[in-house]
C-alpha positions as CSV (number, residue, x, y, z in Angstrom):
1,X,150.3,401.4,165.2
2,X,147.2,403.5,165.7
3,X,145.3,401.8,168.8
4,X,141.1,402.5,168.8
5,X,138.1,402.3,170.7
6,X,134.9,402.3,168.8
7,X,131.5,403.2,170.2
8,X,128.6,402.0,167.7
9,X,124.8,401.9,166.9
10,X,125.5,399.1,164.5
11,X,123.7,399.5,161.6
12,X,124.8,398.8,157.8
13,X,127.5,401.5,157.4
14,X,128.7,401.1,160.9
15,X,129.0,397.2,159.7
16,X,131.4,398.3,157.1
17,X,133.4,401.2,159.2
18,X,134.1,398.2,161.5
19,X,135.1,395.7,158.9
20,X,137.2,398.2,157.6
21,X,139.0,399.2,160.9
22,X,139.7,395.2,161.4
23,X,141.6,394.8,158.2
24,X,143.8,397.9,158.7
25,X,146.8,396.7,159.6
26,X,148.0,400.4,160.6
27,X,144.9,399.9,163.2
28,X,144.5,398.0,166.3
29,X,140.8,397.9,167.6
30,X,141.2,397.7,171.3
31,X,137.3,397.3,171.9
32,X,133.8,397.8,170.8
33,X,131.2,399.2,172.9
34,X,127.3,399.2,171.7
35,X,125.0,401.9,172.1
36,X,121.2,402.1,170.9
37,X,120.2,404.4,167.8
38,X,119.9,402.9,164.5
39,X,118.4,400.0,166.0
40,X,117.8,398.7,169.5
41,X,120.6,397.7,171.4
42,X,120.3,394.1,171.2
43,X,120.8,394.2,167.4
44,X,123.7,396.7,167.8
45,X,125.5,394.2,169.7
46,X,124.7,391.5,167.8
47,X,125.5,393.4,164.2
48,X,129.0,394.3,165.7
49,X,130.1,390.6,166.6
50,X,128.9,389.9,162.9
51,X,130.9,392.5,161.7
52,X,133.9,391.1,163.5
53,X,133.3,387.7,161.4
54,X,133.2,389.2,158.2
55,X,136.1,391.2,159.1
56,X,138.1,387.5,159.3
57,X,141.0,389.1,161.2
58,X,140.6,389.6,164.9
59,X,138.1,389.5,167.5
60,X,138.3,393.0,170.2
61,X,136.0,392.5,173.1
62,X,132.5,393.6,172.3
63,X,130.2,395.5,175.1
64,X,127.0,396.2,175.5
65,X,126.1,399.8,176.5
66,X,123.4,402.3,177.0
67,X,119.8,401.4,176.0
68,X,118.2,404.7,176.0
69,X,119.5,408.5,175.4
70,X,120.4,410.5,178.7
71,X,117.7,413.0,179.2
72,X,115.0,411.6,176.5
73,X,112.5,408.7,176.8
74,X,112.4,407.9,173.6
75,X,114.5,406.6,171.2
76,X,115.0,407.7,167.5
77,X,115.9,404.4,165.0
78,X,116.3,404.4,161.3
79,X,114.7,401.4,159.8
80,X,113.7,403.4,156.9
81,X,117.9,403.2,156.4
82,X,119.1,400.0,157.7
83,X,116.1,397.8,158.3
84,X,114.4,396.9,162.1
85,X,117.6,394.6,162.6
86,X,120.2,396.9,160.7
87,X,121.0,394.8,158.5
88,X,118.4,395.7,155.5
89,X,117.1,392.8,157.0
90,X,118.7,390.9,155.8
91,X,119.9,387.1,157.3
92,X,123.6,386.9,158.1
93,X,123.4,384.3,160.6
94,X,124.5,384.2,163.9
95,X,127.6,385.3,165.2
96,X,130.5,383.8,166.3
97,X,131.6,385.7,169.1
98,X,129.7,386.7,172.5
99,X,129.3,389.9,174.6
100,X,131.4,390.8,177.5
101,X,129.3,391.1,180.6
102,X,130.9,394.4,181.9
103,X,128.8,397.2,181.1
104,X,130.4,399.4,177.9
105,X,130.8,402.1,180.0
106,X,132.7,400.3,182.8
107,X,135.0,398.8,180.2
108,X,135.7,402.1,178.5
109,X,136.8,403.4,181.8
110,X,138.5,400.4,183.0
111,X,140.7,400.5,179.9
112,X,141.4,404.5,180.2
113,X,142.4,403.7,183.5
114,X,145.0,401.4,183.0
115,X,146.2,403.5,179.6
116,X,148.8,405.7,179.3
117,X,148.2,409.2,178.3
118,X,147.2,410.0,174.4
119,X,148.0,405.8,173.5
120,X,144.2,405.5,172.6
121,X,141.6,407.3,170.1
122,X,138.4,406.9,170.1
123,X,135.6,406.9,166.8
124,X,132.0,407.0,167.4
125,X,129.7,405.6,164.7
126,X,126.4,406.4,166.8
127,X,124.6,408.9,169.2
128,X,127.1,409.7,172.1
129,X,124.9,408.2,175.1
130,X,127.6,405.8,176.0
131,X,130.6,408.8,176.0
132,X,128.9,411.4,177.8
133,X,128.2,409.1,180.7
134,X,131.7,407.9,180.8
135,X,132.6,411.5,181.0
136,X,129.8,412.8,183.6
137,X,131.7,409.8,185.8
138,X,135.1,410.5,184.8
139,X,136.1,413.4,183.0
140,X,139.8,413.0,184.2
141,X,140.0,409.4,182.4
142,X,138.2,410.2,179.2
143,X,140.7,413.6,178.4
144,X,143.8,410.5,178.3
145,X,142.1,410.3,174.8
146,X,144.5,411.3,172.1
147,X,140.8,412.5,170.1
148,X,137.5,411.6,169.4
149,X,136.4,411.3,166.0
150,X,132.6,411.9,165.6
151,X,130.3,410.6,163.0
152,X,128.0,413.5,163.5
153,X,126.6,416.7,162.8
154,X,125.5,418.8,159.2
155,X,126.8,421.9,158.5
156,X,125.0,424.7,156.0
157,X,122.4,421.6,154.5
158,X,119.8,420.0,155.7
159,X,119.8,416.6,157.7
160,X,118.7,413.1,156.4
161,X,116.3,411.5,158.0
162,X,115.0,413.2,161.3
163,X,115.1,416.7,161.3
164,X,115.2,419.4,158.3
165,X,118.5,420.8,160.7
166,X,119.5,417.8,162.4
167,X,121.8,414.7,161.7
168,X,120.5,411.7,162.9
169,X,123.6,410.6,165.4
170,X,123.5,414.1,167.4
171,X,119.6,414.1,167.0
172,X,119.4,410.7,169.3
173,X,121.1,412.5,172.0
174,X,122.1,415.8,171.8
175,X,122.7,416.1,175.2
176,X,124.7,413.5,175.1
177,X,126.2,415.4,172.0
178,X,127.2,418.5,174.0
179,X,128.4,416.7,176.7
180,X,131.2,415.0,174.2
181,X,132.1,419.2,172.8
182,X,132.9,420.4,176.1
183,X,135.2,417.3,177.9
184,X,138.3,418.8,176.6
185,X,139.9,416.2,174.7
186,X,140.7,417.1,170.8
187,X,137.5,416.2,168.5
188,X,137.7,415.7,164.8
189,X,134.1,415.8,163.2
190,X,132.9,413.8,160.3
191,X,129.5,415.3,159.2
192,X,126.7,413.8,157.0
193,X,128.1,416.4,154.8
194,X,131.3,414.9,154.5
195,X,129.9,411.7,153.3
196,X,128.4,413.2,150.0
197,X,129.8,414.9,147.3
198,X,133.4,413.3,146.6
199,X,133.0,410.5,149.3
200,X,129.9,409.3,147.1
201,X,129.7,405.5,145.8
202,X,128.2,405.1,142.6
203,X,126.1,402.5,142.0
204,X,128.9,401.1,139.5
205,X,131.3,401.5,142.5
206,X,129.3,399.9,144.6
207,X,128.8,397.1,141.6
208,X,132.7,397.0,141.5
209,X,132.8,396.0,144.9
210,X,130.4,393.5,144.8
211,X,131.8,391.7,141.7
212,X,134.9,390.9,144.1
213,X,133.3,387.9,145.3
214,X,134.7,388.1,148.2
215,X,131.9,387.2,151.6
216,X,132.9,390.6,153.1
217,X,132.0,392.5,149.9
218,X,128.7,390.9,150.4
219,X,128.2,391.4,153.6
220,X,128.9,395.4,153.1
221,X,126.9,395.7,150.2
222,X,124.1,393.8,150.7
223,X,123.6,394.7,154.4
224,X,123.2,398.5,152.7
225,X,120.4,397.8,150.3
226,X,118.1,400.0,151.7
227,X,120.5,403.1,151.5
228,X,121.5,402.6,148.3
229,X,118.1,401.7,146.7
230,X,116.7,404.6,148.8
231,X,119.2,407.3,147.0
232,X,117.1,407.0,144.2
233,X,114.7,408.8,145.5
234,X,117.2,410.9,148.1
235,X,119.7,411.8,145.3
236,X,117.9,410.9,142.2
237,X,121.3,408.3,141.5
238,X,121.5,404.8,142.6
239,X,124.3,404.8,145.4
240,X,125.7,404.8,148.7
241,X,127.1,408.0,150.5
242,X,128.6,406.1,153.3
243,X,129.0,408.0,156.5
244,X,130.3,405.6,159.2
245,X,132.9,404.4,157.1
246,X,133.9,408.1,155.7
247,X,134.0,409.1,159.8
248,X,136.3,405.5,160.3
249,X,138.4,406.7,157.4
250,X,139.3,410.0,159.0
251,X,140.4,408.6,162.1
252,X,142.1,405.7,160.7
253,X,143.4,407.0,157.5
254,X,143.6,411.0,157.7
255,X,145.3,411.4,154.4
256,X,142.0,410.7,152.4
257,X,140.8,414.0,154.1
258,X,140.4,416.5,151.5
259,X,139.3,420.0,153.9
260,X,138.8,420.2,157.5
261,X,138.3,423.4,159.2
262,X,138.9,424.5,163.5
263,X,135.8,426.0,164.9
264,X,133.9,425.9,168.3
265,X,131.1,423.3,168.1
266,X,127.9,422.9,169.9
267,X,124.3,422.0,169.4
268,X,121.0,423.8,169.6
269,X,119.4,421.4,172.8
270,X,115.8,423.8,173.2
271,X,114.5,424.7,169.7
272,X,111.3,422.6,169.1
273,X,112.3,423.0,165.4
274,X,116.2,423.7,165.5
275,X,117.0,420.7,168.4
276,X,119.8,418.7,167.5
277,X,120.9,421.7,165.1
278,X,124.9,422.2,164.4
279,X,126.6,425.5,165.6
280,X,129.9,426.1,164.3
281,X,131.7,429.0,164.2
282,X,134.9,429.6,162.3
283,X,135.2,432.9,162.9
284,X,135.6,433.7,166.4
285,X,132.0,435.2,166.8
286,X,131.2,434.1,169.8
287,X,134.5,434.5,172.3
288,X,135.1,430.8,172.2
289,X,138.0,428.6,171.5
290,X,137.7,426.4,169.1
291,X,137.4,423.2,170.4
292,X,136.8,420.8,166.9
293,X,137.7,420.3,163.4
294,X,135.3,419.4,160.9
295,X,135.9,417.6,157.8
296,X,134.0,419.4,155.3
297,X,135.5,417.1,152.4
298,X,136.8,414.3,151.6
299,X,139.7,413.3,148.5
300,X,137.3,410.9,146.6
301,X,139.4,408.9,145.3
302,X,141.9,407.8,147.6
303,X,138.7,407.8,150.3
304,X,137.4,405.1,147.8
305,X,141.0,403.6,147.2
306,X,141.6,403.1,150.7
307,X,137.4,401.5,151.3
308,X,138.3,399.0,148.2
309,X,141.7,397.9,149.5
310,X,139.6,397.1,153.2
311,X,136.7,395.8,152.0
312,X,138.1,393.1,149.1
């Protein structure tokens, strides 16, 4: 059995990467930790022990982490994607469960600690505030990792929604971001690219889904209205290209990967245009090791076989 950590920003499609972890039963979730991005912390936290509900398995310990990014002020949210509460806004009520009080980074360590080596992966499903820290205090603990796999990052396209160059996970720390690509331990990157192309729900997919009945189904589809209303106007096609879950799927389910390529990884931290900008290099140009992979596709449909089988 695969054992995880995830570290999440919980908005809609982290909702449903989480939901979808929980009923693997390949997977054991070991823990959630919270960070802010999509939406304020507070709702993070919240939207992950709602996710747990809906999930109707098991119940990992959930804990609340870092409020801000490491070097930045400010932080970047997405309500345009997920609402001000992550949930489109929607009301799902209140959750069942209740955060730990140890702080997310403290727990992270704490279970490292008492790990053996390469028994634990970890996927992140937000900016990496929480991971860097945990690895600027103990970079000898995090590298027991077996990998980390990274919702984040856009290779050769443009980003989404905050920079032409940018994806919105490494844009909301990048430091953070760079931090993560030089701790050593094996990374696997999911990036927005990824989640389009063969990895994209229809809106008669996501219809099929929702015709289940099922409260999960729900709960994962209508907690993404904005994205897939919005798509209309991104993609010109009703539909959801869902890139938590596609990042979730790697790490949980590698055989719906369809190409993944080594290269070094790092990102562009000065630019006032090109900050939070992906550089990958296949090729060796510049004298480094590789130190990633990068999923540039994904096998459609047993990516949407294995979403359908998790979700209903």
């Amino acid at each position: 059995m695969k054992r995880i950590l995830i570290d999440t920003d919980t908005g809609s499609d982290d909702a449903m990467a989480i939901v979808m972890a929980l009923r693997d039963e390949r997977v054991k979730v070991e823990a959630i930790t919270t960070v802010a991005g999509n939406v304020d912390l507070c709702y993070a936290t919240k939207n992950a022990l709602l996710s747990i509900d809906y999930a109707g398995t098991y119940a990992p310990p959930v804990y609340e982490g870092c409020s801000h990014p490491i070097v930045e002020k400010s932080l970047i949210r997405a309500p345009m994607a997920h609402g001000v509460n992550g949930l489109a806004d929607m009301d799902f009520g209140e959750p069942k469960g209740k955060v730990q009080k140890e702080h997310a980074v403290d727990a992270l360590l704490r279970i490292l600690r008492h790990s053996e080596d390469q028994a634990l992966e970890l996927v992140t499903l937000g900016p990496l505030t929480n991971i860097a820290v945990a690895i600027m205090r103990a970079p000898e603990l995090v590298k027991k990792l077996r990998q980390i796999t990274i919702m984040g990052g856009a290779f050769a396209e443009t980003g989404v929604f905050t920079a032409p160059i940018a994806e919105f996970n490494i844009k909301g720390d990048v430091e953070a971001a760079n931090v993560v690509c030089g701790c050593g331990v094996p990374l696997l990157f999911a990036p927005i690219n990824a989640c389009h192309g063969e990895a994209f729900m229809t809106g008669e997919e996501v219809e099929m889904l929702l015709a289940t009945g099922t409260e999960r189904a729900r709960f994962c589809v209508q907690s993404n209205t904005l994205l897939i209303e919005g798509n209309k106007e991104r993609f010109g096609m009703r539909g959801f290209d869902p890139a938590d879950p596609v990042a979730m799927a790697c790490a949980t389910a590698p055989e719906t990967i369809g190409v993944k390529e080594r290269a070094f990884v790092t990102f562009e931290q000065e630019g006032e245009i090109t900050r939070g900008m992906m550089i990958f290099d296949t090729k060796g140009h510049y004298g480094q090791e590789p130190n990633a992979e990068i999923v540039i596709s994904m096998d459609g449909p047993a990516y949407k076989k294995y979403c359908y089988e998790k979700i209903v």
